[in-house]
C-alpha positions as protocol buffer text, in pm:
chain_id: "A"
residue {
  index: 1
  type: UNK
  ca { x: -962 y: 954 z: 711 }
}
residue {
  index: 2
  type: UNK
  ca { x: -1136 y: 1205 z: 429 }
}
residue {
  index: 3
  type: UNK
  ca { x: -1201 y: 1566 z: 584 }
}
residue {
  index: 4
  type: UNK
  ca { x: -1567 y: 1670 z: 623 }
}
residue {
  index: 5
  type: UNK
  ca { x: -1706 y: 1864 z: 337 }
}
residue {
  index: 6
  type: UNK
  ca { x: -1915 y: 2162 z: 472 }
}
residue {
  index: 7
  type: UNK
  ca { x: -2234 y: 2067 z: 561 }
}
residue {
  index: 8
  type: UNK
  ca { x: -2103 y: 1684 z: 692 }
}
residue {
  index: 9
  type: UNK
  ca { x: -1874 y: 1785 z: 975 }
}
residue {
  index: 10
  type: UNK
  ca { x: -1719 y: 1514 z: 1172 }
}
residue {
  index: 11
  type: UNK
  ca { x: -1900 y: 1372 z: 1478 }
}
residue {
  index: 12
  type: UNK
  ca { x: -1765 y: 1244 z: 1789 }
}
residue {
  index: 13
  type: UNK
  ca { x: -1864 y: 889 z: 1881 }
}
residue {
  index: 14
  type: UNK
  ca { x: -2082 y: 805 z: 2169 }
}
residue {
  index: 15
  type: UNK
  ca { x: -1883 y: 620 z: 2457 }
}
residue {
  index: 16
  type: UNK
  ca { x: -1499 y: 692 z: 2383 }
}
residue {
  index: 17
  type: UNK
  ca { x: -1177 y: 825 z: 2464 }
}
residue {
  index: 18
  type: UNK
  ca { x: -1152 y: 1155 z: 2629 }
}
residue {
  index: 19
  type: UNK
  ca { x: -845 y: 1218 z: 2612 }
}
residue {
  index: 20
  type: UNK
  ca { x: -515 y: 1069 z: 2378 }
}
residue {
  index: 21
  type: UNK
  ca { x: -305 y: 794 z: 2574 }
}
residue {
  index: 22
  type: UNK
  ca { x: 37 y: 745 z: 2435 }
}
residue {
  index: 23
  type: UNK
  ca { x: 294 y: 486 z: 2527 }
}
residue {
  index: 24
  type: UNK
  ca { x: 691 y: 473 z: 2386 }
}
residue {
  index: 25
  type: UNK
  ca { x: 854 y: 141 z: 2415 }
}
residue {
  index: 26
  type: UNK
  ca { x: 658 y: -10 z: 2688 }
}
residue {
  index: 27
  type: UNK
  ca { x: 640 y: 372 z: 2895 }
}
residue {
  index: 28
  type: UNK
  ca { x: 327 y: 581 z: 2900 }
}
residue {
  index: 29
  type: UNK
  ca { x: 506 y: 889 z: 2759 }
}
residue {
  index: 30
  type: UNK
  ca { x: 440 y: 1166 z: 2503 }
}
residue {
  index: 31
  type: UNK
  ca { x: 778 y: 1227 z: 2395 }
}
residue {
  index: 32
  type: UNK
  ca { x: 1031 y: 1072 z: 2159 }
}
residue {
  index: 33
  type: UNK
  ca { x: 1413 y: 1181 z: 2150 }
}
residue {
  index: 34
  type: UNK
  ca { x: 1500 y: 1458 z: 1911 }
}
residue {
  index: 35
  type: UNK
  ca { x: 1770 y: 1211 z: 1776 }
}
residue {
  index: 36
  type: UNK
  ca { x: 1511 y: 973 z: 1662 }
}
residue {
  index: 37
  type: UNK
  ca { x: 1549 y: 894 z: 1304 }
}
residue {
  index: 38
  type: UNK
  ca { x: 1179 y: 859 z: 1261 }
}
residue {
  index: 39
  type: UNK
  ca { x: 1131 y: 1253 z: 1327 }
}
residue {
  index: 40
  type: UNK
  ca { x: 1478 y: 1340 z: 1152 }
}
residue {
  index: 41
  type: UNK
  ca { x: 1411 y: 1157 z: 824 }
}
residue {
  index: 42
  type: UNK
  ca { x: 1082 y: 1000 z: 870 }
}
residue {
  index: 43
  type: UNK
  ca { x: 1304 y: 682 z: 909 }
}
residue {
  index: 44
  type: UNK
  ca { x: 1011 y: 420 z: 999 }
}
residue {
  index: 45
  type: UNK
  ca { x: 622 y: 277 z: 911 }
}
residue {
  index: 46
  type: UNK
  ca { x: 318 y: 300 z: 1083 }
}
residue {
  index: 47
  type: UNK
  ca { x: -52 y: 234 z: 1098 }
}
residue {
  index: 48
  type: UNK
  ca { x: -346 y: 330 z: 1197 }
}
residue {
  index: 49
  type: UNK
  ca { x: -610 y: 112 z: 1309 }
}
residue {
  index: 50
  type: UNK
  ca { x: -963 y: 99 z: 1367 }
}
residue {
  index: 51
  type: UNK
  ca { x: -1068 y: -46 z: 1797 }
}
residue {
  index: 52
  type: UNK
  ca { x: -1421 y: -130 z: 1848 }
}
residue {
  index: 53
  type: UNK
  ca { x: -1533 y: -215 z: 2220 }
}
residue {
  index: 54
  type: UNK
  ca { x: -1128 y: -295 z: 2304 }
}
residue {
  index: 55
  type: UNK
  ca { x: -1079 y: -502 z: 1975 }
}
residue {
  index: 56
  type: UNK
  ca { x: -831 y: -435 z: 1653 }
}
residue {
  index: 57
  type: UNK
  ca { x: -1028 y: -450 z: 1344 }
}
residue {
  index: 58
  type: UNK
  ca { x: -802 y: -595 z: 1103 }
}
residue {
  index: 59
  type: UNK
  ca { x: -513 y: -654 z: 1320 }
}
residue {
  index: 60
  type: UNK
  ca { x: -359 y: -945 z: 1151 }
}
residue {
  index: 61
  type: UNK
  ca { x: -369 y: -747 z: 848 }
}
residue {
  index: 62
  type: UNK
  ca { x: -206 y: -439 z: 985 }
}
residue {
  index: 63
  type: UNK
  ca { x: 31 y: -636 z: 1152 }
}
residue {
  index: 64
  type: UNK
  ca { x: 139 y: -830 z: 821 }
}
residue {
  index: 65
  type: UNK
  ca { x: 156 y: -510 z: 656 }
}
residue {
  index: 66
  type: UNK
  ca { x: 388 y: -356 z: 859 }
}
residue {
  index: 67
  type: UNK
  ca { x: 583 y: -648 z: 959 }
}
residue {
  index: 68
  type: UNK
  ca { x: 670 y: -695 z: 606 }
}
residue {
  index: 69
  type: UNK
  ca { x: 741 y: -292 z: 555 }
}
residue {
  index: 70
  type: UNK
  ca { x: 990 y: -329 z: 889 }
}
residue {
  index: 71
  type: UNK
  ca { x: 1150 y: -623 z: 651 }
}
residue {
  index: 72
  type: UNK
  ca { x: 1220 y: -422 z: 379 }
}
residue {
  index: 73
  type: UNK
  ca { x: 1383 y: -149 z: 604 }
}
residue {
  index: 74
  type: UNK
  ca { x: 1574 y: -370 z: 775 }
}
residue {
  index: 75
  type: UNK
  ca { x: 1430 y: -269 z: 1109 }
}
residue {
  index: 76
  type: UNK
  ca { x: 1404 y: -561 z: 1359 }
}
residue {
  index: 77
  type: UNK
  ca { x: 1108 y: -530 z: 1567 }
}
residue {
  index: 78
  type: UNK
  ca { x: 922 y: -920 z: 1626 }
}
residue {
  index: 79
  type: UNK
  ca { x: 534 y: -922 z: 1546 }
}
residue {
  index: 80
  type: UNK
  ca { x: 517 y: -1051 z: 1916 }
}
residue {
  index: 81
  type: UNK
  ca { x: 655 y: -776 z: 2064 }
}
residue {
  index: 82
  type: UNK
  ca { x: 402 y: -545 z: 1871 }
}
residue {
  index: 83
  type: UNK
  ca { x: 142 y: -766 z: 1957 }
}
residue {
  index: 84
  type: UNK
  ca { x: 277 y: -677 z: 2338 }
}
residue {
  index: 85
  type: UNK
  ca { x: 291 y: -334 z: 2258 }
}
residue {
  index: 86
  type: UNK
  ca { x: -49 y: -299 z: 2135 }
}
residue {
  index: 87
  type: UNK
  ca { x: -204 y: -457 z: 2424 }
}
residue {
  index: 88
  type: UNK
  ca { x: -52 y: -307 z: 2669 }
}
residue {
  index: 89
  type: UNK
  ca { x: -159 y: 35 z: 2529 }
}
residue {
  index: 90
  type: UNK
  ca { x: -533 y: -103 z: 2482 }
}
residue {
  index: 91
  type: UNK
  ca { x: -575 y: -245 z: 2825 }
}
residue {
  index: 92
  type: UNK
  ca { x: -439 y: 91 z: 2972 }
}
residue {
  index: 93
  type: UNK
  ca { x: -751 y: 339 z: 2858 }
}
residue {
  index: 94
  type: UNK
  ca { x: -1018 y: 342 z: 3133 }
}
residue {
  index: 95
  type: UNK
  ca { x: -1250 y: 77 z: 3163 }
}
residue {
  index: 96
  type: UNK
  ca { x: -1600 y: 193 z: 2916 }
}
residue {
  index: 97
  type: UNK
  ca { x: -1403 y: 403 z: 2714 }
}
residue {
  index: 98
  type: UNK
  ca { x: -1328 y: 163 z: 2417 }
}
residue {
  index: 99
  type: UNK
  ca { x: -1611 y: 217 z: 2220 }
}
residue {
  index: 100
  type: UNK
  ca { x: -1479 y: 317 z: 1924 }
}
residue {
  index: 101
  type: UNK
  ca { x: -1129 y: 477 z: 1922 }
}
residue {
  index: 102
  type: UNK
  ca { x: -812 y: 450 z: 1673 }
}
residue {
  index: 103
  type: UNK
  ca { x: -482 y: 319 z: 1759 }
}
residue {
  index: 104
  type: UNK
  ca { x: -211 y: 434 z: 1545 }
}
residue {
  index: 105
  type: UNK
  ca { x: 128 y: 191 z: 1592 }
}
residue {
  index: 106
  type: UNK
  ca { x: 447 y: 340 z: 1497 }
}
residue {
  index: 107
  type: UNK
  ca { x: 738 y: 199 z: 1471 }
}
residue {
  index: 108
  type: UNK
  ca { x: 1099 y: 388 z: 1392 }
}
residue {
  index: 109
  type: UNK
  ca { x: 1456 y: 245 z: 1331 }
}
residue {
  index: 110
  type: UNK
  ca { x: 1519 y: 421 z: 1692 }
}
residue {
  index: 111
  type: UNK
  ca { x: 1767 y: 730 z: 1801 }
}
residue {
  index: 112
  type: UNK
  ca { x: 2076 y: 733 z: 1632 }
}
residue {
  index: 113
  type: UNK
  ca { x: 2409 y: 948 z: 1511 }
}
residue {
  index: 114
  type: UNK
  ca { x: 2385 y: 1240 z: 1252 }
}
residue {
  index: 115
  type: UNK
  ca { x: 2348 y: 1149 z: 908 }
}
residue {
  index: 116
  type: UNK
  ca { x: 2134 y: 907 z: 653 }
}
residue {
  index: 117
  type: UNK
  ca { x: 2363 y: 651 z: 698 }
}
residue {
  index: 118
  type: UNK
  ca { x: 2130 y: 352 z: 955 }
}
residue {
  index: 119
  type: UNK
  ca { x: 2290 y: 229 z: 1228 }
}
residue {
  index: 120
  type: UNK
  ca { x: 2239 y: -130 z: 1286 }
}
residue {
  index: 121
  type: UNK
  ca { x: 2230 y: -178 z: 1645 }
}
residue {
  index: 122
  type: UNK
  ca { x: 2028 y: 72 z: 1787 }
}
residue {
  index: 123
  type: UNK
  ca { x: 1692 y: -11 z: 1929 }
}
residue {
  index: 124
  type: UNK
  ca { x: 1395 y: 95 z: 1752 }
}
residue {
  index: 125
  type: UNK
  ca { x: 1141 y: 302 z: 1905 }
}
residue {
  index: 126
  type: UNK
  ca { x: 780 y: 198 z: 1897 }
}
residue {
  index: 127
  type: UNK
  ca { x: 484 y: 444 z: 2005 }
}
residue {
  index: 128
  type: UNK
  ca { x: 147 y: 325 z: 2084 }
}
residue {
  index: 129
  type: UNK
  ca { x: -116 y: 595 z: 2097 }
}
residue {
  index: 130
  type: UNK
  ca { x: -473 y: 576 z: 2160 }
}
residue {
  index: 131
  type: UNK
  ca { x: -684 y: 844 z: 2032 }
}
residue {
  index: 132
  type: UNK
  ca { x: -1074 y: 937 z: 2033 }
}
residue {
  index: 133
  type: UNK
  ca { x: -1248 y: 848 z: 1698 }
}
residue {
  index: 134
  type: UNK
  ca { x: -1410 y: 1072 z: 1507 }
}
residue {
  index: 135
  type: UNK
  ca { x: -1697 y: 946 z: 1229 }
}
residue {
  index: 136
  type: UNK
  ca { x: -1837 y: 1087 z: 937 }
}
residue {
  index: 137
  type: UNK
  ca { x: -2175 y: 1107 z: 807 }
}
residue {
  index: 138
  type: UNK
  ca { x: -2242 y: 786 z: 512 }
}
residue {
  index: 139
  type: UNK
  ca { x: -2312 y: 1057 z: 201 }
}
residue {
  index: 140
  type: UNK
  ca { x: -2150 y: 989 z: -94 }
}
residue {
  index: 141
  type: UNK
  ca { x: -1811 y: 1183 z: -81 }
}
residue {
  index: 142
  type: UNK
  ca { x: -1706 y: 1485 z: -311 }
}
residue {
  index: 143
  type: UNK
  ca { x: -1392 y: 1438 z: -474 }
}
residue {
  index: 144
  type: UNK
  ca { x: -1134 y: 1603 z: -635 }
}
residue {
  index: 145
  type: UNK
  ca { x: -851 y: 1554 z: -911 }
}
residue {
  index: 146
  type: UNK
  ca { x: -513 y: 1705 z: -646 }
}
residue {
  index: 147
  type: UNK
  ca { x: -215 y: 1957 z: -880 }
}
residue {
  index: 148
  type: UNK
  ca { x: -8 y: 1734 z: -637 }
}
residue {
  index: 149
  type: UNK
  ca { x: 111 y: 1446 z: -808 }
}
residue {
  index: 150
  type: UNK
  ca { x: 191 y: 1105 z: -580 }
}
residue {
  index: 151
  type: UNK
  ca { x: 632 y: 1004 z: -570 }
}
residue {
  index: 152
  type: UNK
  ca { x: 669 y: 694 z: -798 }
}
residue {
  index: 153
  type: UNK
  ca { x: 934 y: 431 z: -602 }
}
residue {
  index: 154
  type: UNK
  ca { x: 945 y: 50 z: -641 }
}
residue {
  index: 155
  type: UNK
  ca { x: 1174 y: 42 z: -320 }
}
residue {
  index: 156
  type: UNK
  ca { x: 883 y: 200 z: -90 }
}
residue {
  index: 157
  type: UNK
  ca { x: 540 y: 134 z: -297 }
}
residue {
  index: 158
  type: UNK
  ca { x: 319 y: -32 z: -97 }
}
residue {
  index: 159
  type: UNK
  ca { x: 438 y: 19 z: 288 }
}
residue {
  index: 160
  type: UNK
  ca { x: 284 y: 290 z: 492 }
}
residue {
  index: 161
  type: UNK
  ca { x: 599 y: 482 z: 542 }
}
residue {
  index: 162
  type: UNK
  ca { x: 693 y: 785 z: 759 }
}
residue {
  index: 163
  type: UNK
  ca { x: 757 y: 985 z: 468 }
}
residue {
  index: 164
  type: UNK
  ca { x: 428 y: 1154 z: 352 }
}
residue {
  index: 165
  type: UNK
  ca { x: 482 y: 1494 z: 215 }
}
residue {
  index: 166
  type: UNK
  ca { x: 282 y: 1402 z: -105 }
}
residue {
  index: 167
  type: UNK
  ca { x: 6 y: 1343 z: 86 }
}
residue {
  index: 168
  type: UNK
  ca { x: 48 y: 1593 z: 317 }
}
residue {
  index: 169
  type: UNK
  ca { x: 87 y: 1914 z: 40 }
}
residue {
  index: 170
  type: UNK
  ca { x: -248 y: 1719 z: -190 }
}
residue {
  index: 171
  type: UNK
  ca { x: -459 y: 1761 z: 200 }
}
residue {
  index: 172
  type: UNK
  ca { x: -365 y: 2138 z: 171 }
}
residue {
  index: 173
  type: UNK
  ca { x: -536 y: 2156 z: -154 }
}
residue {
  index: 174
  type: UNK
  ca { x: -830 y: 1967 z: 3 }
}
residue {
  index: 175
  type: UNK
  ca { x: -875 y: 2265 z: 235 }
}
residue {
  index: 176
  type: UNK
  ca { x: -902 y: 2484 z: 24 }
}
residue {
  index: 177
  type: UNK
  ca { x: -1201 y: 2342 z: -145 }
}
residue {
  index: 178
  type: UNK
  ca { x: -1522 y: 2166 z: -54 }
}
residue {
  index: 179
  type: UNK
  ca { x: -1423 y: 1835 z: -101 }
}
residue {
  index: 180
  type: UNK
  ca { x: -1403 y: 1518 z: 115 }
}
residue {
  index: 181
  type: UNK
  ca { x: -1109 y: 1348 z: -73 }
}
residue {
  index: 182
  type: UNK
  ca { x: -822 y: 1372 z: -381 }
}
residue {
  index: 183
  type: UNK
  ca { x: -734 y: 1162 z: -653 }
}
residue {
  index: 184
  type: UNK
  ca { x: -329 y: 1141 z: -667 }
}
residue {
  index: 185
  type: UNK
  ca { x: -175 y: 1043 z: -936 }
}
residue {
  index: 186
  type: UNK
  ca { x: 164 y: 948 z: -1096 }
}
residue {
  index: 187
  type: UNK
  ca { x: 139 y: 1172 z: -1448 }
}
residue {
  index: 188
  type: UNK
  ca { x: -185 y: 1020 z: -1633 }
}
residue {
  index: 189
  type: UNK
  ca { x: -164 y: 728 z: -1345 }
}
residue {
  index: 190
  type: UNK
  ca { x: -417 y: 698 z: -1145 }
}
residue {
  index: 191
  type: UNK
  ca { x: -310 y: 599 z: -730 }
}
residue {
  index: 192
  type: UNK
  ca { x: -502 y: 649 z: -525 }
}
residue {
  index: 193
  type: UNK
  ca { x: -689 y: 879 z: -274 }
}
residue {
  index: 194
  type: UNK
  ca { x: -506 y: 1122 z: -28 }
}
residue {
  index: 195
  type: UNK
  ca { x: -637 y: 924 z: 283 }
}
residue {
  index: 196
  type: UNK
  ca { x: -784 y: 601 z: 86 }
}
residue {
  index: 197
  type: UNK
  ca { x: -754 y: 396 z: -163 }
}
residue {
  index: 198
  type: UNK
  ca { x: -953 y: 349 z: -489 }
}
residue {
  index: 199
  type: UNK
  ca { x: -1191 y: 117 z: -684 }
}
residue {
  index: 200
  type: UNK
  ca { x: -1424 y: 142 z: -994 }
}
residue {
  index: 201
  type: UNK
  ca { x: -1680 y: -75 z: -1118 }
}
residue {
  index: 202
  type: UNK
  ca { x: -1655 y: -119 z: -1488 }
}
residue {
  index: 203
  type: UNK
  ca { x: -1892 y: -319 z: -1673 }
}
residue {
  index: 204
  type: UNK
  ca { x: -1899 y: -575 z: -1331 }
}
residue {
  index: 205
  type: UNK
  ca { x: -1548 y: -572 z: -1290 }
}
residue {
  index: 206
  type: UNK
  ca { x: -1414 y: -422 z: -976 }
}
residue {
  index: 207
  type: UNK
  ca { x: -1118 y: -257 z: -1068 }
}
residue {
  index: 208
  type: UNK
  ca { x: -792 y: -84 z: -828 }
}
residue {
  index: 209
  type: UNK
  ca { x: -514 y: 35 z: -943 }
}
residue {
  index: 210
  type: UNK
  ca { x: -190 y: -107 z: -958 }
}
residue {
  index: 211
  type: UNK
  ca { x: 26 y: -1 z: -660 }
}
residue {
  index: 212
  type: UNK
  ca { x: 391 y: -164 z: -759 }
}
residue {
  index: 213
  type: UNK
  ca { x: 557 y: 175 z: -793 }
}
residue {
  index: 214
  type: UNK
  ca { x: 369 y: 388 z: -595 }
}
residue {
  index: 215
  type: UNK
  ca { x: 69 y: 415 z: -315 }
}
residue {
  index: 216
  type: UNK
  ca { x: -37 y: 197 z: 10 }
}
residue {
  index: 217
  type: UNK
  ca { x: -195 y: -119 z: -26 }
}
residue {
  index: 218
  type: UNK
  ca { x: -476 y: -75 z: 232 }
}
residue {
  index: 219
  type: UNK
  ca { x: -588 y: -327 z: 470 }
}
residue {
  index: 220
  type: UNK
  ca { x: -952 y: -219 z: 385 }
}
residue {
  index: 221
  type: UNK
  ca { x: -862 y: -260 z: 6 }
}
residue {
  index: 222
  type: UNK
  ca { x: -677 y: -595 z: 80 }
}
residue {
  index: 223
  type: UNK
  ca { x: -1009 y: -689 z: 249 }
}
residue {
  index: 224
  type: UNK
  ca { x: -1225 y: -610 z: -72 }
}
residue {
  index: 225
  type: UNK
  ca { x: -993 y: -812 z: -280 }
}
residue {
  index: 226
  type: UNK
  ca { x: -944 y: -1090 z: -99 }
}
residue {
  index: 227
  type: UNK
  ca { x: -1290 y: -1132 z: 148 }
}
residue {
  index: 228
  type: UNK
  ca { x: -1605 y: -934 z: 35 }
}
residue {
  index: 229
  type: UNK
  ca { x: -1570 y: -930 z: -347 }
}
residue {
  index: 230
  type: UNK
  ca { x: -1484 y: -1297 z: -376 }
}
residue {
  index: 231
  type: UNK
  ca { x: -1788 y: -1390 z: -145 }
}
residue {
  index: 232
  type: UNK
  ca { x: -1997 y: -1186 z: -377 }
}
residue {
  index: 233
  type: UNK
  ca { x: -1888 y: -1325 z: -692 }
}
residue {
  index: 234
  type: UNK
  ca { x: -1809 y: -984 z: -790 }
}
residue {
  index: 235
  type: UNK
  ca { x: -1461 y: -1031 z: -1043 }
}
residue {
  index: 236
  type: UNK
  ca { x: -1142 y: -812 z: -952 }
}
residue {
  index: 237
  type: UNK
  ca { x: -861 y: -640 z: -1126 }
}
residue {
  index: 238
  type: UNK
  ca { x: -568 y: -514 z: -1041 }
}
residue {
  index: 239
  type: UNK
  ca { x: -405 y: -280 z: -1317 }
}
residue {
  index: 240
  type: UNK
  ca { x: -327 y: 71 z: -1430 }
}
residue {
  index: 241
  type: UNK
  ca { x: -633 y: 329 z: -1423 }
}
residue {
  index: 242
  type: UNK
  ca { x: -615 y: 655 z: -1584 }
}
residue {
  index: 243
  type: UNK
  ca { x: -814 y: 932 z: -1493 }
}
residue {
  index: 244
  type: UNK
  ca { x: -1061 y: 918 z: -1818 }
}
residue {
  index: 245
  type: UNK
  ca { x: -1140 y: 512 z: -1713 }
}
residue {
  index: 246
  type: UNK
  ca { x: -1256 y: 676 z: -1346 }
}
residue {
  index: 247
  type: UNK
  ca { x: -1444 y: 898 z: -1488 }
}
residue {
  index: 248
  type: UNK
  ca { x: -1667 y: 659 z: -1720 }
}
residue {
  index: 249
  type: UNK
  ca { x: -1649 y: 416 z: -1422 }
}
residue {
  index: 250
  type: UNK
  ca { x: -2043 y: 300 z: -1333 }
}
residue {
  index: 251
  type: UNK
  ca { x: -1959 y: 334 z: -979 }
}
residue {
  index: 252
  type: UNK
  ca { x: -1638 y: 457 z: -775 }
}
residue {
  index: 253
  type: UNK
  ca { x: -1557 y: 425 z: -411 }
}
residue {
  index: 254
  type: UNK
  ca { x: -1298 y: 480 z: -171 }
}
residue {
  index: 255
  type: UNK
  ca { x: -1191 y: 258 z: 127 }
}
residue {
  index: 256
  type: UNK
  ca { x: -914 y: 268 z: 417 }
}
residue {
  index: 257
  type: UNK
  ca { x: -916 y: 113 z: 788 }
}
residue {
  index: 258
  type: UNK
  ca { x: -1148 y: 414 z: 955 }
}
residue {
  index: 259
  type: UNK
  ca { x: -1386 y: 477 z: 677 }
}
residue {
  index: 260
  type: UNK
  ca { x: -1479 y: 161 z: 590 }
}
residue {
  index: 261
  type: UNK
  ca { x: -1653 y: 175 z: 239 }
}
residue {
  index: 262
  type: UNK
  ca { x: -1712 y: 520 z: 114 }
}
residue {
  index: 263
  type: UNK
  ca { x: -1890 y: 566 z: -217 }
}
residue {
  index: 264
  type: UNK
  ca { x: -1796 y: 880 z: -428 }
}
residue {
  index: 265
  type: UNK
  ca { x: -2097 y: 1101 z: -543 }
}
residue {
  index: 266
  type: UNK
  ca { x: -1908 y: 1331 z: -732 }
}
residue {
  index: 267
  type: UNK
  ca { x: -1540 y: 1406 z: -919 }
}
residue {
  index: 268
  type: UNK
  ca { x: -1454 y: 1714 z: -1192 }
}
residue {
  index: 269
  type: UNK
  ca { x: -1858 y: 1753 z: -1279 }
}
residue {
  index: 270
  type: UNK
  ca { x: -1931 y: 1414 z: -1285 }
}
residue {
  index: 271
  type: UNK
  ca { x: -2176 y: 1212 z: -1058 }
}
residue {
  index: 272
  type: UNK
  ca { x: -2356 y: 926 z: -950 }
}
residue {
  index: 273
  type: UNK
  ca { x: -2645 y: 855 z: -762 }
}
residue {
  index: 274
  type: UNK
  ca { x: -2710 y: 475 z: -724 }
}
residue {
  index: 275
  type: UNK
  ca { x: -2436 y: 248 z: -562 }
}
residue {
  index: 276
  type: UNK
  ca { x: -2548 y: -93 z: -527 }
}
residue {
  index: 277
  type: UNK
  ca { x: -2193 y: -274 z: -533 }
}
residue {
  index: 278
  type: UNK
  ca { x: -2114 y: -51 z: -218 }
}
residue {
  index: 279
  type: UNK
  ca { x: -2418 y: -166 z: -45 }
}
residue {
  index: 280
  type: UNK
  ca { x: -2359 y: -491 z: -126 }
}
residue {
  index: 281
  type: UNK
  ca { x: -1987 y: -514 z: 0 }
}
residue {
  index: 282
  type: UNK
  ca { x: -2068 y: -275 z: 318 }
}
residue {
  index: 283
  type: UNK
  ca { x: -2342 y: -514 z: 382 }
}
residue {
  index: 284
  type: UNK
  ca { x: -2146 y: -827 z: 403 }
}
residue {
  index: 285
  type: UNK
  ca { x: -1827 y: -618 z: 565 }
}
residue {
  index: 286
  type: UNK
  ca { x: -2066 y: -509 z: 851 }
}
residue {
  index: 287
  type: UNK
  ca { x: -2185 y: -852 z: 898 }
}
residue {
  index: 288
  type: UNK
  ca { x: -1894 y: -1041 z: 927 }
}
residue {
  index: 289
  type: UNK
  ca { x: -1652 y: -755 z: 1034 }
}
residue {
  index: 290
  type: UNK
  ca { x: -1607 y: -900 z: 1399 }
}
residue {
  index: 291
  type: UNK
  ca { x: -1460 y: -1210 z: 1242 }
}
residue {
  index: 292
  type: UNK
  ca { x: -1123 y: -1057 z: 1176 }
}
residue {
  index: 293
  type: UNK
  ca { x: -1108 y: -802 z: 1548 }
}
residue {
  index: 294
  type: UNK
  ca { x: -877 y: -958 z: 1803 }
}
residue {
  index: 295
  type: UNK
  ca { x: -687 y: -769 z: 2110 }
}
């Protein structure tokens, strides 16, 4: 989620969590072991999703995501048994409180010996925790260009891994300005956002960039490619951006599972004022976003 700029701190919602409710591997704990490869090498995937009156926003699409990440690690966990997981952790907050809230589901290749080296037959760990939402004011976002750059790696581009030092040293930059979000990119590349991904409208094309060897793919950004741009017409592309294209874009905005649709008012000196694309697409999104919430 972008940090509040000064002047647009972050809100608490009305009717939500009071306090953080965390479950490991079907127990309502808050601790993991200290030989769990997910804390000693950041050995796992997660994500974090938006609830809304007990529901998943997106879950299919968070679930796909990861499921497919776990593949590619080699880390058996069954989408039904996450589907368990999350369930049990929603219908465990007290009754009223689900108003808005954010589940973030993580799941680790489990405790294991010393060493890189994976061991195949341990069980993976798998944390469920519930957390009161916080929500930003709609104004356009300041942005920044990060010194950070963003890890090119074909092997890991796309999942949301445990592994997020990139982003983690680009948000210390953040603080020290004014600025809601950072650009990261990979030399002249352009990513994506610290917390979000990134599109530009370019002569009424929607473009994003290319994420094969580096970046998340978003389940907010899946969602404008696949659902709200192709119900408005509105033509997509998916290639390499460099930071001269973003800044002659007509309109840029960023998107991830809490924010929604964000539009960008300013980057390095250079503004804009009118955003009709984003009130297009956060029109439709808000009308038919209870389509895709399940529990």
């Amino acid at each position: 989620m972008t940090q509040p700029a000064e002047g647009d701190q972050a809100q608490p919602t009305d009717n939500k969590l009071t306090l953080p409710i965390s479950w490991i591997n079907g127990v309502e704990h808050t601790a993991v072991a200290v030989s769990d490869r997910g804390l000693r090498f950041g050995d796992g995937l997660f994500e974090t999703i938006r609830v809304v009156h007990g529901e998943l926003e997106f879950r299919d699409y968070h679930l796909q995501r990861l499921t497919s990440g776990l593949h590619r690690l080699n880390i058996d966990v069954s989408q039904k048994l996450l589907i368990e997981r999350l369930r049990q952790c929603l219908l465990s907050a007290p009754r009223g409180e689900l108003g808005e809230a954010v589940l973030r589901l993580t799941v680790t290749r489990g405790s294991g010996e010393s060493g890189y080296r994976p061991d195949t037959i341990v069980q993976p760990t798998v944390i469920c925790t519930l957390e009161p939402a916080r929500e930003l004011r709609s104004r356009p976002a300041k942005v920044m260009r990060c010194h950070t750059p963003i890890s090119r790696n074909t092997a890991l581009a796309g999942m949301k891994h445990l592994n997020r030092l990139d982003n983690v040293l680009a948000a210390a930059e953040l603080a020290q300005s004014k600025c809601d979000e950072g650009i990261l990119l990979a030399e002249d590349e352009v990513i994506s956002g610290v917390m979000s991904n990134l599109f530009i409208m370019c002569s009424g094309t929607l473009w994003t960039p290319a994420l094969e060897q580096a970046g998340v793919e978003g389940t907010m950004r899946r969602c404008v490619l696949e659902i709200l741009a192709p119900a408005l017409n509105v033509e997509t592309v998916v290639r390499r951006i460099t930071w001269s294209e973003v800044l002659a874009a007509d309109e840029v905005f960023l998107t991830n599972s809490l924010i929604g649709i964000r539009p960008v008012g300013a980057i390095a000196g250079k503004s804009w004022t009118s955003f009709p694309l984003v009130e297009r697409l956060s029109n439709y999104l808000q009308a038919e976003r209870g389509k895709y919430s399940c529990v």
